[in-house]
N, C-alpha and C positions, 0 to 999 in steps of 0.2 A: 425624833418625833415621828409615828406612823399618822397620820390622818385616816381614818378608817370609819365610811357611813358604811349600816348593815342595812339590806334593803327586808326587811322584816315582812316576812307571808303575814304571819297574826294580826298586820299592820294594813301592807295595803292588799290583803284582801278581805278583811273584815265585810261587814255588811257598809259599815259606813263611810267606806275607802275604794272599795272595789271600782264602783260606777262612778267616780270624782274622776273623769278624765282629766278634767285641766285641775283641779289638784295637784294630781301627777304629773300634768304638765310641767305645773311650776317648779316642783318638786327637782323636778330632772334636772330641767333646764339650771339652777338653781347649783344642784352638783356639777354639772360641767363648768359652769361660770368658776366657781369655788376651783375645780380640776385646772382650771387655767390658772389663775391667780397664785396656785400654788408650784406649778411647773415653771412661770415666769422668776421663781425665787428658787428652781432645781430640786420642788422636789414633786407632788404628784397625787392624789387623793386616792387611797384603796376603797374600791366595792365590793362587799360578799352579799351571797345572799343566804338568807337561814336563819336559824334561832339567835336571839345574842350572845345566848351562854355559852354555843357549839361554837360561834364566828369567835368569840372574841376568847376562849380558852385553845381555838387552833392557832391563834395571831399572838398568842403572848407564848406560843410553842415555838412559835417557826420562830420571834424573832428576840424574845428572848426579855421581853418587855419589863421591865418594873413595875409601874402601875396603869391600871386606865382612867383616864380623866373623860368626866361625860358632866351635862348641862343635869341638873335635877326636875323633871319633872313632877306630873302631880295627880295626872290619870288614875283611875284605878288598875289598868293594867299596866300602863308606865311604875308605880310603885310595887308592883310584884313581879316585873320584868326585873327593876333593880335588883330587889331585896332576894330575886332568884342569881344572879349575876355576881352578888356581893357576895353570899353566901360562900362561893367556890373559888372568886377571884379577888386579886388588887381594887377595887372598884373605888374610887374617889371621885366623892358626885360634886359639883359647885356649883353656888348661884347664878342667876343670868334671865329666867323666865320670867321671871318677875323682880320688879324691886325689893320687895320683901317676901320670907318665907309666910307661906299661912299659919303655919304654926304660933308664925310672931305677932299675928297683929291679932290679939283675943284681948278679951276682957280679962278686969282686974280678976277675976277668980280662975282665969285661966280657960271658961268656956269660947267656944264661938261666937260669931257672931253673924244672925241671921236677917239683921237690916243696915243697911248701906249708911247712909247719916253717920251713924256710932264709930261703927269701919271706917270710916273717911279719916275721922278725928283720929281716932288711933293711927290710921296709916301715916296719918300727917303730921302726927308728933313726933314717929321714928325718923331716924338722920337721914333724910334724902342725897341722893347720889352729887357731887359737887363737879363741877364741869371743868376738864383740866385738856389739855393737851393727849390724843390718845399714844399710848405707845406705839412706837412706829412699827413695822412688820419687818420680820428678820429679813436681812437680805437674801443670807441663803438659808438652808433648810437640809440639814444632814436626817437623810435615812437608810434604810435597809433597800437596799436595787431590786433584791429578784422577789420580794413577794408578789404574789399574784394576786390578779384584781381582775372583778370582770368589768365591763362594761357599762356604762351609766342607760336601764333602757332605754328606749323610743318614746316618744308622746305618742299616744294613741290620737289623741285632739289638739289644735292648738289654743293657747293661752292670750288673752290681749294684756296680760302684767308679765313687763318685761322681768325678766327673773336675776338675782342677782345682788351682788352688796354693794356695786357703784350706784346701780339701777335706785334700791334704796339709799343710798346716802344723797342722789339727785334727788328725791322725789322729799327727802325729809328737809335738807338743806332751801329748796324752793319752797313750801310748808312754811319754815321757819322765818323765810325774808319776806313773808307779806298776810296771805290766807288767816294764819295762826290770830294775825288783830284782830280779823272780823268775827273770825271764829263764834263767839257767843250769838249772833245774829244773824251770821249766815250759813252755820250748820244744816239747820233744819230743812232749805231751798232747796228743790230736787231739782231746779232747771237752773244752779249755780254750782259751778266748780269749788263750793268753800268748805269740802273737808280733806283729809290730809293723803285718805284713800292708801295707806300705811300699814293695814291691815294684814296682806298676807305675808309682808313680810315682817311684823313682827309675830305672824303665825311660824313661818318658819327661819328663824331665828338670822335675817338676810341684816336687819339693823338692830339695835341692842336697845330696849324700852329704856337701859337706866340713862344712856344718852341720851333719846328723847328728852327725859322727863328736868335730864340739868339743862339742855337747852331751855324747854318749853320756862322753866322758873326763873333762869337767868334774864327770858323775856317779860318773865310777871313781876321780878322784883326792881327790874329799871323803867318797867313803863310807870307812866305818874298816875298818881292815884284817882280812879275816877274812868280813866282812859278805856277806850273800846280793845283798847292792846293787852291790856291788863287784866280784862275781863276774858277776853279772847283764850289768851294762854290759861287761866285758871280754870275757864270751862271746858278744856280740851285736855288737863291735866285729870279734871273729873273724870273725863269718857278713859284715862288708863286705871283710876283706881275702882272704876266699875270691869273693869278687863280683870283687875287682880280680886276684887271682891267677888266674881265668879268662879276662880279658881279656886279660893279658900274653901268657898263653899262646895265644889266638886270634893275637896281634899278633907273635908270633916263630914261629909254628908255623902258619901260615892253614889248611895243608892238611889238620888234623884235621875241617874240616868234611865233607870226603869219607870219612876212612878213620882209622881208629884210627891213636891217636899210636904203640904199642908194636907195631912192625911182625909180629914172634910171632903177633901176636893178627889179623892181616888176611886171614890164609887159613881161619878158622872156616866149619866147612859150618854152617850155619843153616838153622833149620825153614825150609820157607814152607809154612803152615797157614792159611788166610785164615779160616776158620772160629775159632778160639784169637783168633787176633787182634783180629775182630772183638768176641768174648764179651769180650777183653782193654778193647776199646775203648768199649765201651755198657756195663762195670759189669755182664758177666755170667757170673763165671768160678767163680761158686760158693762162692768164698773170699771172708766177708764185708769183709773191712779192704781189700784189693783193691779190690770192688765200691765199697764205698764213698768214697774216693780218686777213683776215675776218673768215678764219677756226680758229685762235688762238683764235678770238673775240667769234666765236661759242661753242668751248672747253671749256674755260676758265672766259668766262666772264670779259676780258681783253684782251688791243693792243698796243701794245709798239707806242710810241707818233708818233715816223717817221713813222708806217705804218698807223698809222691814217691820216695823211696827205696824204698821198699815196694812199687809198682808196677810200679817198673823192675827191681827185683832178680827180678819174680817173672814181666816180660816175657822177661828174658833168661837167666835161669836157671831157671825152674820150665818154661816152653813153650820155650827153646831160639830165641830170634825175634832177629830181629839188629836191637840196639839201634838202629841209625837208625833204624826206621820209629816205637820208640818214639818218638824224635827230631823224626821231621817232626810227628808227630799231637799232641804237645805244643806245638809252634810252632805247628799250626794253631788249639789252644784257648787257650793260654794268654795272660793279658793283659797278662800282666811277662814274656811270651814274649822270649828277647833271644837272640843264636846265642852269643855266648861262654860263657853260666853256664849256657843248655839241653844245650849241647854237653858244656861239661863235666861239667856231672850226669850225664848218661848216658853217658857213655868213666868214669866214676868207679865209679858203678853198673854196670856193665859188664865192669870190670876189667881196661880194653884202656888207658886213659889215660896220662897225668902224674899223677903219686901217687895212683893209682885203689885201690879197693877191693881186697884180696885177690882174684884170681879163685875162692878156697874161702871167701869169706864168702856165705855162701847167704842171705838172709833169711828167715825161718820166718815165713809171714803170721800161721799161727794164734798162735804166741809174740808175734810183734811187736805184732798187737793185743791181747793181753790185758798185755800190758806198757803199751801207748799208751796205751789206750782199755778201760782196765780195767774199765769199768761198761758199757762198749759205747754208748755215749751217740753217738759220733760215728758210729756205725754203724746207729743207729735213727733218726738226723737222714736220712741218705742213702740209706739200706736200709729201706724205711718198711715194706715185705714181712719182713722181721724184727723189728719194734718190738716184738711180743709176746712174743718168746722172753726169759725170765732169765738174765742175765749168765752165769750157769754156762757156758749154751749157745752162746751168742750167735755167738762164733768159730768153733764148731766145730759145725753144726748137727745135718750128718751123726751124730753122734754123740748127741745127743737122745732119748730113750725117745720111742716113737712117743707116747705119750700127751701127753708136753709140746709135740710140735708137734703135735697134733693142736687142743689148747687152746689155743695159740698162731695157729692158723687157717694153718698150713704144711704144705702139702703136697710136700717135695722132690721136683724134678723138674718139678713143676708152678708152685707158687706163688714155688718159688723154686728153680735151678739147681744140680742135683748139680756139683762140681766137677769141673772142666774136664782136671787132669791129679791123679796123688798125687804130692802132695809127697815123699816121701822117696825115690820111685823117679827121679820128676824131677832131684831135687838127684844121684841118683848120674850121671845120664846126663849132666848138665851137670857135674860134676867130671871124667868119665872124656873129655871133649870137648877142655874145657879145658885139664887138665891134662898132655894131649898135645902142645898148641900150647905151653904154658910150657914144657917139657922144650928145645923147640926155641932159645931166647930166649937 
């Protein structure tokens, strides 16, 4: 067996790869981890860099290969990397991305399918993966000595997800012995640790979604009926078949990567405000749960789900900004960055998609945090220029008697950003925009 990642130019230099430093962080890191793991059993992970066709037609030269075995993706350039790949070589793709192929989960006629509900059912009637003992890992590992291999690069940034398959197997194994119960009630809480945060590495392929999801069911079908455990796992089993009902739909519809799915919604005039955007994009738009969210995405290279929604609801409908550029500046930070389920957040958020959002659900940042983030805790983690203001205020500063921000050490305007647009005038101009373009539909 060669172990062989190719470090793909088309890939990460693309537009939506290039400036993902910690991306690539993880990425790396992620290979060397792997490079260990596999030298502890003698044998050692090859790196080329270059096309796949040239890498992987020079490596079945030198060593004389029979076949190549690769995961199946579902990108539109992932299927014409293959179907380029196959064409000249051995190429044997297997499952793994998903628990099921998209191809499989359609309707009785054989079409797609573009609302989640229907897709659920159908995904849920096929044979879900069953939870068994995994096969152990060879001890040794016979291969080829002298191929050559370059080096796994450098992080240009560092990463706060530790990278890695124990990393994930710790972080899903603790998930699985508590969080997972509360799951359906405590997801949504931006100042609570209750989601599984699992994300980049089932982006890059560090733990395997179809064991999640025999754990996650094994938890759903022994808790009693009724129970918050029960509940827990079911509703977090949802959040993987909205993971795979975004793929599907990348993998029958490619062309939503350019242009919304609901044609209606393709001729929206949109700001262009580069001034908004940017306040949008550094966490300074005034509106603390906003700010908050986008600073955590800028730290961290991650955004707890609810403030993702929060953000984009209030890119696209509070400043009127067309959701792609939300789109690319999330691919560029994010580190479970992936174009199916970024895409579809934002066409969802957006309310141009496949079973997307009301285009009249507005989000109200100041309600959504004092609902999220009721004590404002996640917003004095990230907004450290707020930490002193009391929860009263916390969402709504503006509104503050001068003397509590003054005790507070706030100065709006100065120490901290009067807000960028009103919300209520906002939400009318983004209904009266919108609502024009639906009438068309």
């Amino acid at each position: 067996m060669i172990p062989l990642f190719i470090l793909d130019p088309a890939i990460l230099e693309s537009a939506s790869h290039r400036r993902a430093l910690r991306r690539k962080a993880f990425l790396f890191g992620g290979l060397r981890a792997l490079d260990g793991d596999l030298r502890a059993s003698g044998g050692r992970l090859i790196v080329r860099r270059g096309s796949p066709e040239s890498v992987l037609a020079a490596v079945v030269q030198e060593s004389g290969a029979a076949v190549i075995c690769a995961e199946e993706e579902y990108s539109p350039y992932a299927r014409r990397r293959d179907a380029g790949v196959g064409a000249h070589l051995p190429l044997r793709l297997c499952p793994g991305v998903t628990v099921h192929h998209p191809a499989s989960v359609c309707k009785s006629d054989g079409k797609p399918y573009t609302i989640f509900t229907p897709f659920s059912r159908t995904w849920k009637s096929l044979a879900w993966p069953v939870l068994r003992e995994a096969l152990p890992a060879p001890r040794r590992l016979e291969m080829p000595e002298r191929l050559p291999s370059e080096g796994v690069p450098e992080a240009e940034e560092p990463c706060d997800f530790a990278p890695g398959e124990s990393e994930a197997r710790r972080r899903l194994k603790k998930f699985m012995a508590g969080p997972i119960f509360a799951y359906a009630a405590g997801r949504d809480r931006m100042d609570e640790s209750g989601t599984s945060m699992l994300s980049p590495y089932f982006r890059f392929g560090m733990v395997s979604v179809r064991e999640a999801l025999a754990l996650a069911s094994t938890t759903m079908e022994s808790a009693a009926p009724g129970t918050s455990a029960g509940k827990g796992a079911e509703t977090w089993i949802n959040e993987l078949i909205w993971r795979e009902f975004y793929m599907a739909v990348l993998f029958h519809f490619p062309h939503v990567l350019q242009t919304a799915f609901r044609p209606a919604f393709r001729g929206i005039r949109w700001r262009r405000d580069a001034a908004s955007l940017k306040a949008w994009q550094q966490g300074l738009t005034g509106y603390p749960v906003v700010d908050a969210g986008m600073r955590q995405l800028l730290h961290t290279g991650w955004m707890h789900n609810r403030a993702r929604m929060i953000v984009a609801s209030f890119l696209v409908k509070d400043l009127l900004i067309d959701w792609r550029e939300g789109e690319r500046w999330f691919m560029q930070q994010l580190v479970d960055g992936d174009p199916a389920a970024n895409n579809g957040g934002w066409q969802w958020s957006a309310g141009v998609g496949t079973d997307a959002a009301p285009y009249f659900r507005i989000f109200n940042p100041v309600g959504q945090g004092e609902k999220h983030d009721p004590g404002g805790d996640y917003i004095r983690r990230w907004v450290p220029e707020l930490a002193r203001l009391p929860a009263r205020w916390i969402h709504r500063p503006w509104d503050a008697p001068s003397g509590i921000l003054a005790d507070s050490g706030i100065r709006l305007g100065r120490d901290y950003p009067d807000p960028v647009v009103n919300h209520a005038e906002a939400r009318r101009r983004a209904l009266a925009v919108m609502s024009k373009k639906r009438r068309r539909e």
